[in-house]
C-alpha positions in Angstrom: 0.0 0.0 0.0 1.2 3.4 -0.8 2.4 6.0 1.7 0.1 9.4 1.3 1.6 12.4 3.3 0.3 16.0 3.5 2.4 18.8 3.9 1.2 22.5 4.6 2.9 25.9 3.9 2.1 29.3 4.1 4.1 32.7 3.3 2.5 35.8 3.7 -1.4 35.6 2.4 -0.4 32.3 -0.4 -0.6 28.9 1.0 -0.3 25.6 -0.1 -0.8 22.1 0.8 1.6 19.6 -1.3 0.4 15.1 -1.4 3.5 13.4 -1.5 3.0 9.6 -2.8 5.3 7.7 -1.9 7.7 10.3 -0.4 7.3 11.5 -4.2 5.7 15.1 -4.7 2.7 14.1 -6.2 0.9 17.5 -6.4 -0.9 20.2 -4.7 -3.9 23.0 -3.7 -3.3 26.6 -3.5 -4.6 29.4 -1.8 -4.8 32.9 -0.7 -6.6 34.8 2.4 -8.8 37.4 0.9 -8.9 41.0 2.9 -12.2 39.6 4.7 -10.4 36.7 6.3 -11.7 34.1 3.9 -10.1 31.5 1.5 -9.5 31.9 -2.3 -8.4 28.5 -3.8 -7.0 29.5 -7.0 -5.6 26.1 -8.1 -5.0 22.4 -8.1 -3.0 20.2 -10.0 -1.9 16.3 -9.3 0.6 15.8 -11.8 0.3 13.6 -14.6 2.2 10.3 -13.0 0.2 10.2 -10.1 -3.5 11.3 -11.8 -5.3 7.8 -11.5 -4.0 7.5 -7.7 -7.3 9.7 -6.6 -5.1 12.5 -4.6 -7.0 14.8 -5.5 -9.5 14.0 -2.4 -7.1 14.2 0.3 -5.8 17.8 -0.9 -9.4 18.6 -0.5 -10.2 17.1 2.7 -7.1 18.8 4.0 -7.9 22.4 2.9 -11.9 21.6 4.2 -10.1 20.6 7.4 -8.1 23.8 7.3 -11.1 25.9 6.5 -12.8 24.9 9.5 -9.8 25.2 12.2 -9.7 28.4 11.3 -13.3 29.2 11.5 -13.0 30.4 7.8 -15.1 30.5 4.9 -13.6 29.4 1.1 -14.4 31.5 -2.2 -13.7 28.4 -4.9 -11.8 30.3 -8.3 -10.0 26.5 -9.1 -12.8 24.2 -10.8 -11.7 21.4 -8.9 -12.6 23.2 -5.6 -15.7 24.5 -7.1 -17.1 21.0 -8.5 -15.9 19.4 -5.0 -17.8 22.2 -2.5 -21.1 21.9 -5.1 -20.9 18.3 -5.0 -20.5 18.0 -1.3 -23.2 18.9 0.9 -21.4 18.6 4.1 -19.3 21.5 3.4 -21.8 24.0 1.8 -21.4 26.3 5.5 -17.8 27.0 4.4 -18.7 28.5 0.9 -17.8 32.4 0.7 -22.0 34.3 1.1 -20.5 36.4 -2.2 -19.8 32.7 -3.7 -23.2 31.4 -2.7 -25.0 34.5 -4.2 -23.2 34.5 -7.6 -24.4 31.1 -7.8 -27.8 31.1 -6.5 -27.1 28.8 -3.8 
């Protein structure tokens, strides 16, 4: 079984969480804090050896898990974040109110 690790930076407002298969970058989730305090995910990529190993879900999880420590809300720009947050109910409380009304959600 493969060894999945999460790592987490952040310099000034950008941050980033990087999957690491294998002790092998795999790919990773970015984002910025917006002047109101929330989250703008502006992109994710899992890179091209490692796209049918589904890491992907545990960038997500990890910048849900991160949204809600920090008692934040996210603003989706990537379309990955934005498919993920529609698709998933659970985490509809953490979508940006500016998000929610562009969207009619």
């Amino acid at each position: 079984m493969a060894d999945i690790k999460l790592e987490h930076a952040e310099e000034n407002s950008k941050g980033r969480f990087t999957v690491y298969y294998d002790n092998e970058e795999a790919g990773y989730i970015l984002y910025e804090w917006l002047p109101n305090g929330n989250l703008l995910t502006n992109g994710t990529l899992v890179y091209n050896d490692f796209i049918d190993k589904k890491l992907g879900k545990p960038l997500y999880d990890a910048l849900m898990n991160f949204a809600r420590s920090k008692n934040t809300r996210i603003y989706p720009t990537c379309p990955f974040v934005v498919k993920s947050m529609l698709r998933d109910k659970s985490v509809h409380d953490l979508l940006d109110e500016k998000f929610k009304a562009e969207n009619n959600l």
